[in-house]
VEXDREN-2710 file (C-alpha; in Angstrom, 1 decimal):
% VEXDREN-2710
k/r/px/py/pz
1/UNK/0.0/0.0/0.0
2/UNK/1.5/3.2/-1.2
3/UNK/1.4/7.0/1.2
4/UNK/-1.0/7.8/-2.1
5/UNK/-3.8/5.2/-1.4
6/UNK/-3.9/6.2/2.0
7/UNK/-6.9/8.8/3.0
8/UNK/-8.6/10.1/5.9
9/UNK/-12.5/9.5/4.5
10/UNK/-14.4/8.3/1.5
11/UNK/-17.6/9.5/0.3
12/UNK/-20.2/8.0/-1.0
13/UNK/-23.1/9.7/-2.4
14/UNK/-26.2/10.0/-5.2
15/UNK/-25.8/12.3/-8.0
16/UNK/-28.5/14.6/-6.8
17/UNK/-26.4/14.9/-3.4
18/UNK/-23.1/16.6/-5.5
19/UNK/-23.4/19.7/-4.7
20/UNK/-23.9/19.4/-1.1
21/UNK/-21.5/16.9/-1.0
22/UNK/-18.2/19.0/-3.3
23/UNK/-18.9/21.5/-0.7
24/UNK/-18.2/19.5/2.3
25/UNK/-15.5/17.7/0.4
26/UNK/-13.8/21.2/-0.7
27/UNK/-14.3/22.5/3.3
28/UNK/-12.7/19.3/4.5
29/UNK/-9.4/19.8/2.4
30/UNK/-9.2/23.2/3.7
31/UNK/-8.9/21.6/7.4
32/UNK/-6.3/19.4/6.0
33/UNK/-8.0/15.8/5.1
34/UNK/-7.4/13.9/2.9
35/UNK/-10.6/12.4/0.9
36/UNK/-11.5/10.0/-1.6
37/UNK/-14.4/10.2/-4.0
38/UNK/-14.5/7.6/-6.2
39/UNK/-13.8/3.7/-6.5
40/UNK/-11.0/4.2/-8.3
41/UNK/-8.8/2.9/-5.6
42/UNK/-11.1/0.0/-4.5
43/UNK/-8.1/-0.5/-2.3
44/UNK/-7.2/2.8/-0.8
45/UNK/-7.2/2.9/3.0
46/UNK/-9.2/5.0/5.6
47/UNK/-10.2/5.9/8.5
48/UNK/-14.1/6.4/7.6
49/UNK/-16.4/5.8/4.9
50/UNK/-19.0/8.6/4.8
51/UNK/-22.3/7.6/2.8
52/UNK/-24.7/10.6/2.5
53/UNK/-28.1/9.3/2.5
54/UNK/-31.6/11.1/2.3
55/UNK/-33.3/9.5/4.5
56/UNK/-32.5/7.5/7.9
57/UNK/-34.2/4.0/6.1
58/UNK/-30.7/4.0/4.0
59/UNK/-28.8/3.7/6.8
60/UNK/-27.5/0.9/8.2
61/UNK/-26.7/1.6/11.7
62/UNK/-23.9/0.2/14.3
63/UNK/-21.1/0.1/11.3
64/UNK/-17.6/0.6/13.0
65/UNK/-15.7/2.7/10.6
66/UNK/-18.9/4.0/8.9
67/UNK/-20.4/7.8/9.6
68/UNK/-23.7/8.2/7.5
69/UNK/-24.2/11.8/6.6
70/UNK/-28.1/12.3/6.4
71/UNK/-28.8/15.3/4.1
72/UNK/-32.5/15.3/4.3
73/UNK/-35.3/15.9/7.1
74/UNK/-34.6/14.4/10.4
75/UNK/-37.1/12.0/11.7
76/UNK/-39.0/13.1/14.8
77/UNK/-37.4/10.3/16.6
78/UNK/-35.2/7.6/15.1
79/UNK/-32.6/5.1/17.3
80/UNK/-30.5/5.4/14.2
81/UNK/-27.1/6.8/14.6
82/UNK/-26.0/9.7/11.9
83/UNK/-24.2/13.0/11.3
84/UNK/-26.4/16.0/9.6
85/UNK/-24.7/18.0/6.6
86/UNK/-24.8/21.0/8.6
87/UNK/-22.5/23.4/9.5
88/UNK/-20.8/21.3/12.2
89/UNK/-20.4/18.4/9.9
90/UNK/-17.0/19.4/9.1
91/UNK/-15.8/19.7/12.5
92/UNK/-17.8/17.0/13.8
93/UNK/-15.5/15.0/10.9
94/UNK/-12.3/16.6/12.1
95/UNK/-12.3/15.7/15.6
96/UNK/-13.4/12.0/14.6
97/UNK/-10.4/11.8/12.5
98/UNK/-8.0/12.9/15.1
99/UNK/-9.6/10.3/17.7
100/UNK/-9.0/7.9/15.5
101/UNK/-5.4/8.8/15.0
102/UNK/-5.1/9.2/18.7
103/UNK/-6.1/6.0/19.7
104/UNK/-4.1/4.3/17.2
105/UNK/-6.8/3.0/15.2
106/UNK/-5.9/1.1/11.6
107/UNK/-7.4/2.4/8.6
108/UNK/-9.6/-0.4/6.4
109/UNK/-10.0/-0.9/2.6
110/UNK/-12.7/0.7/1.2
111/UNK/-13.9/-2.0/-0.9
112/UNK/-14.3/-3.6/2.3
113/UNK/-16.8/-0.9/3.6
114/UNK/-19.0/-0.4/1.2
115/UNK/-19.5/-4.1/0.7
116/UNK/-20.6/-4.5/4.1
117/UNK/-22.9/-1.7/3.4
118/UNK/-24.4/-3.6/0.9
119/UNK/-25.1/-6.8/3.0
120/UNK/-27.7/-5.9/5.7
121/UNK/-27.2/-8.2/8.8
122/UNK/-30.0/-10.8/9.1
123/UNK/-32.8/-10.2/11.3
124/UNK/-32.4/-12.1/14.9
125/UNK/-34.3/-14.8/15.5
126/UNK/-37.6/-15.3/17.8
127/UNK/-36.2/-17.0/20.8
128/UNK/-39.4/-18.0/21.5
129/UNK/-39.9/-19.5/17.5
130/UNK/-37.5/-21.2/18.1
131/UNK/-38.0/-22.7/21.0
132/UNK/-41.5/-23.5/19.1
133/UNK/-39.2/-25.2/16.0
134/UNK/-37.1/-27.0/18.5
135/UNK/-40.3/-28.8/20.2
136/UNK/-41.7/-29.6/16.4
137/UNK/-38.5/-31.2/15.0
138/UNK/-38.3/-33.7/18.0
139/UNK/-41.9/-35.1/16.6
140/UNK/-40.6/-37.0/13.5
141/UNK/-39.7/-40.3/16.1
142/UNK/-43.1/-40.5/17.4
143/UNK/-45.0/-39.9/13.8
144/UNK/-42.9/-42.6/12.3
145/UNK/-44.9/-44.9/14.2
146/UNK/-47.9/-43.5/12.6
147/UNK/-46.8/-43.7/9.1
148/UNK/-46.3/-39.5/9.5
149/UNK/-43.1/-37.5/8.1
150/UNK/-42.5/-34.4/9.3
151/UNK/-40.6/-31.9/8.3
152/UNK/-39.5/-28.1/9.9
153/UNK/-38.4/-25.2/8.1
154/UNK/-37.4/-22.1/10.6
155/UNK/-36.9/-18.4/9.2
156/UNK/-36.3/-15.2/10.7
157/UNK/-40.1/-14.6/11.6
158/UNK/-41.4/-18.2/10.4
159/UNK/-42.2/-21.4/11.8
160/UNK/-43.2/-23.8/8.7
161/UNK/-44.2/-27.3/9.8
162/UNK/-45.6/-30.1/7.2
163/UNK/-46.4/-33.4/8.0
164/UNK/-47.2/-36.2/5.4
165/UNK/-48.1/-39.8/4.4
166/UNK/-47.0/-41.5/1.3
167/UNK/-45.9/-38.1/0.3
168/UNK/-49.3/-36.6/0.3
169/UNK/-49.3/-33.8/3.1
170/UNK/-52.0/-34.7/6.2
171/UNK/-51.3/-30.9/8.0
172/UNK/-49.0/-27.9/7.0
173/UNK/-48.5/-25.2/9.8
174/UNK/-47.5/-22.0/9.6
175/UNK/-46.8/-19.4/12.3
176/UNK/-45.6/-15.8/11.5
177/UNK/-44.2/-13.6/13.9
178/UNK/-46.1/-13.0/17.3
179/UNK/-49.9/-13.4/15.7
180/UNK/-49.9/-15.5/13.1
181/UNK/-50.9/-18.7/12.8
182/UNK/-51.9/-20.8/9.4
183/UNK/-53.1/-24.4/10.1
184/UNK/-54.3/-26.6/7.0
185/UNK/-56.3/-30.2/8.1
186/UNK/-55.9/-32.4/4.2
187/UNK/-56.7/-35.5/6.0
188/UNK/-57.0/-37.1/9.5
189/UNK/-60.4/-37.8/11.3
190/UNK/-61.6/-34.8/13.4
191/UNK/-60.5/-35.9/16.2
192/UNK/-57.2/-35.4/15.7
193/UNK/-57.4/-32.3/14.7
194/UNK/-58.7/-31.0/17.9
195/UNK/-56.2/-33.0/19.5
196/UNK/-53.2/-31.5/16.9
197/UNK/-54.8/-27.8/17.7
198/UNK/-54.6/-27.9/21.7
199/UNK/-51.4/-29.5/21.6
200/UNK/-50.1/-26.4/19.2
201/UNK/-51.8/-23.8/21.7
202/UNK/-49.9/-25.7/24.7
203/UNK/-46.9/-25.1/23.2
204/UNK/-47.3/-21.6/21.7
205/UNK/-48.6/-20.2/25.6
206/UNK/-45.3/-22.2/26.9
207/UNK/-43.3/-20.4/24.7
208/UNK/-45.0/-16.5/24.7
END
């Protein structure tokens, strides 16, 4: 890595943000930073990457090495984590900078940034889904000796149970979130289905 690909900040921006952002990117020289506007060093160090974004949905919050510049209105309340392109921006920039170089922090590739601003993480997982998917997949034992397969599929927000005979499906559950709840009877005697339903509500309650 050469002193050349080196630089305090990247920007990142839409076209319709260029004049806002020259401006900041002309004030920050001035102060003595060093700034990179393009991708044509895809490896170039820095310290920060600064996306401007319009509104606070673009962001993606809790990135180390990331400060999102918002350059439209400000929410009335948001737990999202940004810098306005006000006047202070450039200072508020300056004094990040030299914390960084204070505390000895290592400057990152920038290819490395904005990929990882492309990749939202994955939404946690319902504990209490899971728990629910844990108590379905140890059926399949106890259906085999009916002639049943089951199978569970567990998402993000999803619980997706199916359980069959001979390959034709007998019931296919579905719960969503907190409220949510799709149950399809194909087969089976009535009975069982009011015995399938109460043990489903047991173990939904157990696991609110």
């Amino acid at each position: 890595m050469t002193e050349s690909a080196t630089c305090d900040i990247a920007v990142s921006f839409a076209e319709e943000q260029r004049a806002v952002v020259d401006e900041v990117v002309e004030a920050c020289r001035q102060r003595g930073l060093t700034v990179l506007e393009s991708n044509d060093l895809p490896q170039a160090e820095v310290r920060f990457l600064v996306p401007f974004v319009s509104t606070v949905d673009e962001i993606v919050n809790d990135r180390e090495h990331v400060l999102p510049v918002l350059t439209g209105e400000p929410p009335t309340s948001s737990n999202v984590t940004y810098l306005r392109a006000d006047e202070h921006l450039v200072n508020t920039l300056v004094a990040r900078i030299e914390a960084a170089e204070t505390a000895g922090h290592d400057r990152v590739p920038v290819a490395d940034l904005v990929a990882a601003l492309k990749q939202p993480e994955a939404p946690a997982q319902n504990s209490a889904l899971r728990t629910l998917a844990e108590q379905f997949a140890a059926a399949p034992p106890a259906l085999a000796k009916r002639g049943l397969a089951g199978t569970v599929h567990l998402g993000g927000t999803t619980v997706a149970v199916r359980v069959e005979r001979a390959n034709d499906a007998v019931y296919a559950l579905e719960v969503r979130g907190d409220d949510i709840v799709n149950f399809v009877v194909l087969g089976e005697s009535p009975e069982l289905f009011s015995t399938l339903w109460q043990r489903i509500e047991e173990m939904l309650t157990a696991t609110a």
